[in-house]
Residue frames as qw, qx, qy, qz and C-alpha x, y, z in Angstrom:
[[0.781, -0.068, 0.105, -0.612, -33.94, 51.88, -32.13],
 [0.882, 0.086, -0.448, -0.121, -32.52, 48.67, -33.51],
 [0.316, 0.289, -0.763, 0.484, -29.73, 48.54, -30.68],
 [0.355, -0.202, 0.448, -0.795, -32.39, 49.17, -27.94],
 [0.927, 0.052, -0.011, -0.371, -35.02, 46.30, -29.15],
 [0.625, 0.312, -0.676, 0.232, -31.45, 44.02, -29.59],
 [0.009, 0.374, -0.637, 0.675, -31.10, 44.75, -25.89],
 [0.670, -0.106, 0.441, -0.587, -34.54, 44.21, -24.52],
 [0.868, 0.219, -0.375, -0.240, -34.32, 40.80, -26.62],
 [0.359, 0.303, -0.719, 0.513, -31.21, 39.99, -24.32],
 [0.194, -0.374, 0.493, -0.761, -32.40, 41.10, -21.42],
 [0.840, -0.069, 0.020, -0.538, -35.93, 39.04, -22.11],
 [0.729, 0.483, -0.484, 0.003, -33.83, 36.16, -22.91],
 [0.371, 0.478, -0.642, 0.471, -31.71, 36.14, -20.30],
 [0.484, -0.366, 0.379, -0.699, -34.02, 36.40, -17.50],
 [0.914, 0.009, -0.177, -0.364, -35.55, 33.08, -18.84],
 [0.757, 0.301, -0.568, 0.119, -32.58, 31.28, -18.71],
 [0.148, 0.357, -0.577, 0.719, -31.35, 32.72, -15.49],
 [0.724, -0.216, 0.065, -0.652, -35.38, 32.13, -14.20],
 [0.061, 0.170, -0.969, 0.168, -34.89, 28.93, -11.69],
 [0.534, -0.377, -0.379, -0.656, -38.34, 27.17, -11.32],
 [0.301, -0.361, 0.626, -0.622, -39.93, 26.53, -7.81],
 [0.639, -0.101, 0.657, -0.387, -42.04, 23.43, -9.00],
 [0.028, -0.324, 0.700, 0.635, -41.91, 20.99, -11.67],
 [0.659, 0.537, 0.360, -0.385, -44.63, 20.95, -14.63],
 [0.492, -0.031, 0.832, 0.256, -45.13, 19.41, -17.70],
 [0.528, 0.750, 0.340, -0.209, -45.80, 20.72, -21.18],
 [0.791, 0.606, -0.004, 0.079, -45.40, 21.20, -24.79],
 [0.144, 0.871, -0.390, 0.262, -41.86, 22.47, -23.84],
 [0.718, 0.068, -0.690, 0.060, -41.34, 19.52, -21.63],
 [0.741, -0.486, -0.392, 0.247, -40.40, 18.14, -18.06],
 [0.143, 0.931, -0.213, 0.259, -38.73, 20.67, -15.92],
 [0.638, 0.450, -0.563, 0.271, -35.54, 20.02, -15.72],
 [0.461, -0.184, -0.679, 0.541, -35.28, 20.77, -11.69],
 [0.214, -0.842, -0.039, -0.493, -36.34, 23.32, -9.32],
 [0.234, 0.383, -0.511, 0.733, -34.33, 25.70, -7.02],
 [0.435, -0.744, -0.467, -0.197, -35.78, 25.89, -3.15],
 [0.005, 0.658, -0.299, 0.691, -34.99, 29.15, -1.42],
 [0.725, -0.468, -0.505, 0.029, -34.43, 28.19, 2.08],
 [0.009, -0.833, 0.227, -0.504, -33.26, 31.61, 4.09],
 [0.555, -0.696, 0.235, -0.391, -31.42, 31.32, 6.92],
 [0.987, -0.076, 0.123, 0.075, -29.87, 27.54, 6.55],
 [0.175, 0.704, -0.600, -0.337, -26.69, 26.88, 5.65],
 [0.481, 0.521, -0.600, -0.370, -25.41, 24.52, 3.74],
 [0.316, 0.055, -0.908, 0.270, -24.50, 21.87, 5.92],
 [0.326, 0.175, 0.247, -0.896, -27.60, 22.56, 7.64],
 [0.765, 0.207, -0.163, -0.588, -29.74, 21.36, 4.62],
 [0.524, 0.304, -0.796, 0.013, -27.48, 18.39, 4.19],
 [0.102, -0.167, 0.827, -0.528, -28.41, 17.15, 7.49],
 [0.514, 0.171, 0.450, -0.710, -31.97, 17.89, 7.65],
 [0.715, 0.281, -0.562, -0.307, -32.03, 15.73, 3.72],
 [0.389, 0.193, -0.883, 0.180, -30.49, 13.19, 5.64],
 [0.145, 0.128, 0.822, -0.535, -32.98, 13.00, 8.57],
 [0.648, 0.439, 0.023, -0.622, -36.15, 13.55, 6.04],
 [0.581, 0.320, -0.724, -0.189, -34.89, 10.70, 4.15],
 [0.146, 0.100, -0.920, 0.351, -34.95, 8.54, 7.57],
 [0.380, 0.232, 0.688, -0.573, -37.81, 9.71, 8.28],
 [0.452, 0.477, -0.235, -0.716, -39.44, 9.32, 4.73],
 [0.595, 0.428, -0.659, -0.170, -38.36, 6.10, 3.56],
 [0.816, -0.472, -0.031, -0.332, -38.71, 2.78, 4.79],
 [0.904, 0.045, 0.136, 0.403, -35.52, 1.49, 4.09],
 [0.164, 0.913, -0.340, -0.153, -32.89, 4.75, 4.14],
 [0.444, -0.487, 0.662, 0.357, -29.71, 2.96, 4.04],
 [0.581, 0.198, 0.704, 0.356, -31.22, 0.93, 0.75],
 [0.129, 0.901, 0.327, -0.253, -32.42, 4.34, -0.23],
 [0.067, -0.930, 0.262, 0.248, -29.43, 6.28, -0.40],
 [0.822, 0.558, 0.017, 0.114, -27.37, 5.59, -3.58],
 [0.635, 0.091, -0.276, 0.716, -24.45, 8.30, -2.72],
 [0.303, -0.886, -0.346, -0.052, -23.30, 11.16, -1.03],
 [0.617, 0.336, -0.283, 0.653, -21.14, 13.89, -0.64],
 [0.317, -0.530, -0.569, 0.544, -21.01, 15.93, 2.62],
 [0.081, -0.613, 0.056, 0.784, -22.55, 19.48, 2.47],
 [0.179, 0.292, -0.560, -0.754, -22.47, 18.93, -1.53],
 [0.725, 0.016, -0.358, -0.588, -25.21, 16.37, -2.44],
 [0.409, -0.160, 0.781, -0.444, -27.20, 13.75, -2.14],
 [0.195, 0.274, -0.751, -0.569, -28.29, 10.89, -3.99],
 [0.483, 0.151, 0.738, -0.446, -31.41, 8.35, -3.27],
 [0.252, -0.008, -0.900, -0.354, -33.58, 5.36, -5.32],
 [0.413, 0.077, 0.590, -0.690, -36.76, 5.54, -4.33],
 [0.076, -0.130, -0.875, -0.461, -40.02, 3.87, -5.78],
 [0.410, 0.123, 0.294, -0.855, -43.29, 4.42, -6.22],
 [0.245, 0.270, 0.923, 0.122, -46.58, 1.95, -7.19],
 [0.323, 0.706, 0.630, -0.007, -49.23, 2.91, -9.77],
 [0.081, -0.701, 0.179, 0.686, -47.05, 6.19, -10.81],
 [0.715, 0.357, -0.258, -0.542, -46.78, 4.50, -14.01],
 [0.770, 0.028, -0.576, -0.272, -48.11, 1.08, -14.92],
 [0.814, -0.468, -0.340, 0.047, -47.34, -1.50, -11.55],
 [0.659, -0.582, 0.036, 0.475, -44.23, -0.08, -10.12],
 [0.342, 0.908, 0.089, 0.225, -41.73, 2.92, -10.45],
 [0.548, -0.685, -0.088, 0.472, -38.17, 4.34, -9.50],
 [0.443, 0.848, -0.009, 0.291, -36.86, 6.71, -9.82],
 [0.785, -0.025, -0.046, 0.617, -33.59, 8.72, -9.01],
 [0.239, -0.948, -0.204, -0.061, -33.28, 12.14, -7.21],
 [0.602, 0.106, -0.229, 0.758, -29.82, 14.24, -6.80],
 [0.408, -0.908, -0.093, -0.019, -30.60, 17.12, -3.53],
 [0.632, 0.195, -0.229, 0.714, -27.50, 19.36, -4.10],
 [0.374, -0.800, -0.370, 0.289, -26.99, 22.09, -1.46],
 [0.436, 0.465, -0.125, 0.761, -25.68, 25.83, -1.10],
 [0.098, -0.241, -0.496, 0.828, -26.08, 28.19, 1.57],
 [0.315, 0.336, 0.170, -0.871, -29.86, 29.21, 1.62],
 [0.742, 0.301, -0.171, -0.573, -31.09, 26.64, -0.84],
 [0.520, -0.175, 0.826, 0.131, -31.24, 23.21, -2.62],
 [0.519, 0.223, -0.477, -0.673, -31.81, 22.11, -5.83],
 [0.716, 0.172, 0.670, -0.092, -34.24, 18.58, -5.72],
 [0.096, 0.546, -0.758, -0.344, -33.10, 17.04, -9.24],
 [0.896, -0.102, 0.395, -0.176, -34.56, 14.21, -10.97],
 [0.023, -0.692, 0.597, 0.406, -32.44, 12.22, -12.53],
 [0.325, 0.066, -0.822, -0.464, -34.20, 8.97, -14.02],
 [0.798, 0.090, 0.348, -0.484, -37.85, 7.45, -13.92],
 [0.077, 0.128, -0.989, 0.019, -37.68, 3.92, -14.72],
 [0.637, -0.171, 0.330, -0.676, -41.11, 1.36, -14.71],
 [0.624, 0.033, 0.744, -0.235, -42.04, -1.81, -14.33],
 [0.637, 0.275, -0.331, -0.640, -42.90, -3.13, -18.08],
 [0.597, 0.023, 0.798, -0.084, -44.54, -6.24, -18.28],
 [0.252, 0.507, -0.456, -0.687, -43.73, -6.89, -22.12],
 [0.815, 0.251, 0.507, -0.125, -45.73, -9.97, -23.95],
 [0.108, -0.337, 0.757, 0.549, -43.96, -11.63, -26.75],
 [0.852, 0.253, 0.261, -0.376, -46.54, -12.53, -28.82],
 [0.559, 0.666, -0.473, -0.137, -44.43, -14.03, -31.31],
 [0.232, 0.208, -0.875, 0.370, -42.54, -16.62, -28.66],
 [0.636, -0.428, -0.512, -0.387, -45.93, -16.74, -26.54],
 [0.707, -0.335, -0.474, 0.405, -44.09, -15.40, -23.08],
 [0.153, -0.988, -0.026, -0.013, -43.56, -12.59, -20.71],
 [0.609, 0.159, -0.186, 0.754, -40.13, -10.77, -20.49],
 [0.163, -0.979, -0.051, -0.110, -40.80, -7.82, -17.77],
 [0.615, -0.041, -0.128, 0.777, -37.75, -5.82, -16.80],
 [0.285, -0.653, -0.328, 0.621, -37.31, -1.92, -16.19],
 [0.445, 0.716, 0.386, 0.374, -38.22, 0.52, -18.92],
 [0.200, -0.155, -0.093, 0.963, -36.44, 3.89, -18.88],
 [0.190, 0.811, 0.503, -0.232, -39.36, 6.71, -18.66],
 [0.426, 0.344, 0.169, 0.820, -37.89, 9.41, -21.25],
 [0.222, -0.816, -0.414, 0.336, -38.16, 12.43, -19.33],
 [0.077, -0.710, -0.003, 0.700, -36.06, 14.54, -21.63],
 [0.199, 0.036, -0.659, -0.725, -36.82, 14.07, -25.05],
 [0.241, 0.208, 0.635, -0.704, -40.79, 14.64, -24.63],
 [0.415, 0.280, -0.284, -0.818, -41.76, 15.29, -27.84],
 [0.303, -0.058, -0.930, -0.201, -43.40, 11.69, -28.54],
 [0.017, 0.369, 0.813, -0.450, -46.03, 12.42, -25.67],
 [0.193, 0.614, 0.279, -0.713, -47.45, 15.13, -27.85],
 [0.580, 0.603, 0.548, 0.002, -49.72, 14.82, -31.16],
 [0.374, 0.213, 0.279, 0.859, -48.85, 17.03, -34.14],
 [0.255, -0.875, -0.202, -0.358, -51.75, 19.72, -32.51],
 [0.062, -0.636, 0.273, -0.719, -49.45, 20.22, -29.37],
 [0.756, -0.318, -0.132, -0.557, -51.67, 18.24, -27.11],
 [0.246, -0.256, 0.910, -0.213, -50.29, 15.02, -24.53],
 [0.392, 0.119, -0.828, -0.384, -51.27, 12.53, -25.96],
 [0.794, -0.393, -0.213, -0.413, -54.32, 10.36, -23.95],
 [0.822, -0.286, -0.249, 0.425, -52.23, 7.36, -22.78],
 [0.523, 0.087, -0.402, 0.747, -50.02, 10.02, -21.29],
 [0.265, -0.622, -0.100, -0.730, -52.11, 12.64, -19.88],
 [0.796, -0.567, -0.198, -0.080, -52.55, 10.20, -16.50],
 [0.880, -0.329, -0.193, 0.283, -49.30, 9.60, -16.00],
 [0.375, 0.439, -0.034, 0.816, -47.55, 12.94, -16.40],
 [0.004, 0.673, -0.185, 0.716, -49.83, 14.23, -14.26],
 [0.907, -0.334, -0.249, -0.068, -49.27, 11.71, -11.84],
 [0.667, 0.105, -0.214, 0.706, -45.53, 12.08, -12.03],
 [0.059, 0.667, 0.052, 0.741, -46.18, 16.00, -11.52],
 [0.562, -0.694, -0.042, -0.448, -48.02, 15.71, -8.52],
 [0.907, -0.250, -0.308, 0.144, -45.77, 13.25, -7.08],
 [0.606, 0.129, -0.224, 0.752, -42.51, 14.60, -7.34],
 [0.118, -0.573, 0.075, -0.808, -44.00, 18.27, -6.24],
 [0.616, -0.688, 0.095, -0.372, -45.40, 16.87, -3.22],
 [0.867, -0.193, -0.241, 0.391, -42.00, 15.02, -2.27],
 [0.501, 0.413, -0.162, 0.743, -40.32, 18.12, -2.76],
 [0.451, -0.653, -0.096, -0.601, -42.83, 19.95, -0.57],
 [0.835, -0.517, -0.121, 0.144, -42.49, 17.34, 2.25],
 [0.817, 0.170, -0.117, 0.539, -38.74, 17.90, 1.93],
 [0.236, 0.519, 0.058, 0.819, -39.05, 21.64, 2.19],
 [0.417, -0.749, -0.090, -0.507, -41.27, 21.67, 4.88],
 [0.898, -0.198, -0.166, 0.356, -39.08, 19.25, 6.71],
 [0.583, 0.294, -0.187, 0.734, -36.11, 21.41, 6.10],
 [0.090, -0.512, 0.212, -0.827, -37.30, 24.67, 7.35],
 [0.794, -0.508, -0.279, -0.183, -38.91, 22.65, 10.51],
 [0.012, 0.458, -0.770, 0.443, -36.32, 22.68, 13.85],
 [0.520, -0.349, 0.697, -0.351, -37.92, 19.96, 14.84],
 [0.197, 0.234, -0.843, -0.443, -37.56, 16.13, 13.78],
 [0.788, -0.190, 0.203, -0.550, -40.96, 13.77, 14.28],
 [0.284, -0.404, 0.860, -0.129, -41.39, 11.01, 15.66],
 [0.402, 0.062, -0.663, -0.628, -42.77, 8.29, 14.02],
 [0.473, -0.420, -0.760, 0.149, -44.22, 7.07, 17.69],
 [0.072, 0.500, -0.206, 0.838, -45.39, 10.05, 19.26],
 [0.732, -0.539, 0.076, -0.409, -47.61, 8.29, 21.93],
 [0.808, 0.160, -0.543, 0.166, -44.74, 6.20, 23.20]]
């Protein structure tokens, strides 16, 4: 009996770890790290393209966009967003490929802080790292997100899930739009 409950403890275990997630939420357990997106049929080089024309068409500025890039293997990009938190946001996406998927990857949120010295009697904004993996500071000693964070988590949430979405639907699309279609 004790080897058999050892086992289904593995087994339960394992699944979790080996469980890839398909969108990324926020709680007591934190940010998820990434999420996997099953894309049948593609191959690799495939996705790597269709990132690369979904970025052109996504962004106003691809070239200032796109950070690095290996062929086929990934893909890097700096994007930004306003009112995600406080006046302005970027962040930092890595879109690695395999045959039949991608993984969308963030890799740093960054905002806008407009700090006030009171003490000198002047502003000093600059770029604030968002801590996206040590979480535990957004959450009270009940468990709970804290107020001031509750907007902007699920702001981030929604954001990044509907870039990934656009991305996905983009990918599995054969066709590319135009961004003049009465022309």
């Amino acid at each position: 009996m004790k080897y058999i409950l050892i086992f289904l403890l593995f087994l339960t275990s394992s699944q979790s770890v080996l469980s890839q997630e398909s969108e990324f939420n926020f709680s007591a357990k934190g940010f998820t790290d990434y999420v996997v997106v099953e894309c049948e049929k593609k191959t690799q080089s495939e996705l790597y393209k269709k990132t690369l024309d979904w970025i052109a068409v996504t962004y106003n500025s691809p070239n200032a966009v796109l950070k690095s890039q290996i062929e086929n293997e990934y893909i890097r990009i700096e994007g930004s967003a306003t009112k995600l938190i406080g006046t302005g946001t970027k962040y930092q996406i890595e879109i690695s490929f395999k045959e039949g998927k991608y993984k969308f990857d963030i890799i740093d949120i960054q905002f806008w802080n407009e700090a006030e010295n009171i003490l000198f009697g002047y502003n000093e904004p600059y770029w604030k790292k968002f801590d996206i993996i040590n979480t535990g500071k957004y959450f009270d000693k009940q468990g709970q997100i804290k107020n001031r964070y509750k907007d902007e988590w699920t702001r981030l949430t929604i954001y990044f899930n509907d870039l990934n979405l656009s991305l996905k639907n983009f990918v599995l699309s054969n066709q590319i739009p135009s961004k003049a279609k009465d022309w």
